[in-house]
N, C-alpha and C positions, 0 to 999 in steps of 0.2 A: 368390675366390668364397665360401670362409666366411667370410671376414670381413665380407662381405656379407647371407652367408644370418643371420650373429648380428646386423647393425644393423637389419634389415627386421624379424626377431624382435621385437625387445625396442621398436621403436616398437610397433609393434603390440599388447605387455603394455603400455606407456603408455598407447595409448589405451585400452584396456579399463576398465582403471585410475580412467581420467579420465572411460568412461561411466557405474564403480559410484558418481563422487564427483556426478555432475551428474543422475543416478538420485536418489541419497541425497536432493539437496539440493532435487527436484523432491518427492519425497514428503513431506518437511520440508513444503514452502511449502502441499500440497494438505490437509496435515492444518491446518498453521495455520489458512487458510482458512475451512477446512471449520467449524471451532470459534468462531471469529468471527461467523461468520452464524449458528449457533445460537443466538449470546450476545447476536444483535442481535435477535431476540422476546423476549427478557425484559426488554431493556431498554426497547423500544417499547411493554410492558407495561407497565412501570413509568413510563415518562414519560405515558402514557393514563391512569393511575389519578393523577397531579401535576395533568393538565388540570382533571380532572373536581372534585377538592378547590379548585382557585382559580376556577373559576365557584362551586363552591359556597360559597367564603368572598366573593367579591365579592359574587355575589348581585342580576347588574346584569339589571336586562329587557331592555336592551340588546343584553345577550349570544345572546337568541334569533336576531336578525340578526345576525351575525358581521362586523366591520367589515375595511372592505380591508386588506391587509397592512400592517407599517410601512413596507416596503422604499420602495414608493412614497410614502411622507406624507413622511418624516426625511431630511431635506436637512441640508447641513453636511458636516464631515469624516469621513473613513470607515475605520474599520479593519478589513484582511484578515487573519484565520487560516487560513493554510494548509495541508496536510497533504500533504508529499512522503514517499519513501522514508525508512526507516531504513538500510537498506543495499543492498549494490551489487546487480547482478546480475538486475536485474529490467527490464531495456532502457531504455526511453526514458521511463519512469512520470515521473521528476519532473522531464524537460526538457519534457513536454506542459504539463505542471500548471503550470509558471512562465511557459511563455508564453501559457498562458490569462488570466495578470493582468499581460503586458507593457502594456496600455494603462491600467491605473489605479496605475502603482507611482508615478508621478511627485505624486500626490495622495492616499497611502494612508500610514496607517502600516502595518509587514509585520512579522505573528505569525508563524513559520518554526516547523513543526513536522518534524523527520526528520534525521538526522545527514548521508546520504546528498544530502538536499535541500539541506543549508545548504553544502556543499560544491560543487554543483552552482550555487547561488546566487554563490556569493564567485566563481567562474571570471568570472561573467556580470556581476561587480562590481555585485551589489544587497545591500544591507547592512541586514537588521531590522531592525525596532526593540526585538525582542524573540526569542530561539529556544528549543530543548527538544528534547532527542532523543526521535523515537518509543519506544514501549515493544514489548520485542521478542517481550513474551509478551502474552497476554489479561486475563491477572489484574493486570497493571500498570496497563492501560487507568483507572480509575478514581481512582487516585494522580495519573495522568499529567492526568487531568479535575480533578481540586484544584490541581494548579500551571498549569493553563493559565484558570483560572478565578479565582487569586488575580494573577498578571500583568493580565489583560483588567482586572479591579478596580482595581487603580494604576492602568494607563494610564486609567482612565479619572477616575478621579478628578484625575489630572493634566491634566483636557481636552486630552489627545490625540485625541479624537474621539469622536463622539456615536453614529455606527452601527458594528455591528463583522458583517461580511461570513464567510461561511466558506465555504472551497474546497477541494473533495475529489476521489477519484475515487471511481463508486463502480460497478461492475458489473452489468450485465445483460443476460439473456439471453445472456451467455456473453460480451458486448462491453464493454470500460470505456471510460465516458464520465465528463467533467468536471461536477459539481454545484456549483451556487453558492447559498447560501441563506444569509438574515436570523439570526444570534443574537441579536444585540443592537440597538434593545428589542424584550420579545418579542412578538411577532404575535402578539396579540387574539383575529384571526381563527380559530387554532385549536382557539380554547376551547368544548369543547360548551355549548349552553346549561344554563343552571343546574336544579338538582332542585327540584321541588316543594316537599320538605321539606328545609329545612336541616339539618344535622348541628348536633350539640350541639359549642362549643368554651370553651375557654375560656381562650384568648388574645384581643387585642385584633386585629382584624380586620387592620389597618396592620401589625404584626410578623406574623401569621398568613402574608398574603401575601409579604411579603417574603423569609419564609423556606420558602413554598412556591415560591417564583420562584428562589431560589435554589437550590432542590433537581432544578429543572425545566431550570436552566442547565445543570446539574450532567450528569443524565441529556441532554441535547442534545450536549453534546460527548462523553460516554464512545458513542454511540450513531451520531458521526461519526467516532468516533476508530477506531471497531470496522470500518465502512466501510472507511474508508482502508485499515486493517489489513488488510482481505480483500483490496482491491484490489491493493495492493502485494505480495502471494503470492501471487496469482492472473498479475499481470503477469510476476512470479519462474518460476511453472509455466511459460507462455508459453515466455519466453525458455531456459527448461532443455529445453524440449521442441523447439525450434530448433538449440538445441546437442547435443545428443539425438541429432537427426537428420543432423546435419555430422557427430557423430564416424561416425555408423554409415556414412555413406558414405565417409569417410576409411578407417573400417578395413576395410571393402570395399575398396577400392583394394591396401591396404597387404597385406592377404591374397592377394588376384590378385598382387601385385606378387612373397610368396614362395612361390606355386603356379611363378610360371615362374620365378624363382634357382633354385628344388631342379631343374625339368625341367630349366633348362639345366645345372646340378650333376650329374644324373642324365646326361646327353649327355656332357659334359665325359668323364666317369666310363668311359661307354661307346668314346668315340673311344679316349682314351688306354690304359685296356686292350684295344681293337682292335690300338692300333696297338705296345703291348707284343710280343703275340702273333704279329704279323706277323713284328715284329725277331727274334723267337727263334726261327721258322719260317727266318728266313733266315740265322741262324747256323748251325742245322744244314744 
């Protein structure tokens, strides 16, 4: 019986144990979160203030009508940047997000963004053309946007493909759902129409845009990479908050379980020095 009453114990400090670690790692994922979607209005700030300078260096009347997307005009080959987890623990995040592009991998080349994803990818034997571990902070995010920025530039100058696809997850209203959206070329259409008055410059229009388009790339992926990032600790909350609730009912059980060891410890206790008592009543 005590060696019963110490195994019921000390599962029981196990799981408490394993509730402070799966606590920890849920308010981990809620603050990451939490930081990410702050980080993604400055960055849609910044990419708004990129629009409005490349209408204003174009300069097109054009632009008043905003033309349809490219997604529809740009025919040819097509390449996907992905954005799965970086690590584990976050359910089923990047086995959604892979089979949301099971019908275009046979004609794509595959950008693999997540360490957790590329591993989940090789089970499923789909092989990149190209990967990169997510960045596991916020302040990476835009490093991680320069090397997924000089990749997509090789392949593409290696005509690898002429449009480049991006797929994320991205949250709302409290649900994650799958986003698919144009980087590459970029949509026209969302350029406001141009200013009355031009700004003064004095680069040549050709370089101007260029390297405004380049800076607009730039802010496009740090601003899906920020997404993804919330997504994937938001999925992580989720799942901690499921296991959360299994341990609490496990150690629900495992407490009921040494409420009645001690009672029957406490009877055990009870019989046998009854039954002491009795013997030495009937020795005298």
């Amino acid at each position: 019986m005590t060696e019963r009453l110490a195994d019921v114990s000390a599962r029981i400090e196990s799981m408490r144990q394993m509730g402070a670690v799966v606590n920890a790692m849920k308010g981990i994922a809620a603050a990451r979160a939490k930081t990410a979607r702050a980080e993604i209005k400055a960055v849609d700030s910044y990419a708004a203030t990129i629009t409005v300078a490349i209408s204003d260096a174009l300069g097109l009347e054009s632009l008043a009508t905003p033309p349809e997307p490219y997604r529809d005009k740009v025919s040819g080959s097509t390449g996907l940047l992905v954005f799965c987890a970086e690590q584990g623990f976050a359910g089923a995040f990047s086995e959604r997000i892979l089979d949301s592009i099971e019908d275009d991998l046979s004609t794509t080349s595959l950008f693999l963004i997540g360490t957790r994803g590329q591993s989940i990818a090789a089970a499923q034997g789909l092989h990149p053309t190209w990967s990169a571990p997510m960045s596991s902070h916020t302040p990476g995010i835009p490093k991680l946007a320069d090397t997924i920025a000089k990749a997509i530039y090789r392949a593409q100058g290696e005509g690898r493909f002429e449009r480049m696809d991006m797929i994320h997850a991205r949250s709302a209203s409290g649900q994650p759902h799958i986003v698919r959206q144009v980087l590459l070329p970029i949509d026209m259409s969302v350029l406001p129409p141009p200013r009355a008055t031009r700004p003064l410059t004095q680069l040549q229009a050709d370089a101007l845009i260029n390297s405004l388009s380049g800076d607009y790339l730039h802010a496009l992926l740090c601003k899906v990479a920020l997404y993804a990032f919330a997504a994937e600790n938001e999925a992580r909350m989720e799942a901690m908050s499921a296991a959360g609730s299994q341990i609490a009912r496990r150690l629900g059980d495992f407490e009921a379980t040494l409420h009645q060891v001690r009672q029957e410890a406490i009877t055990a206790e009870i019989i046998e020095l009854g039954t002491g008592m009795a013997s030495a009543r009937g020795a005298k």
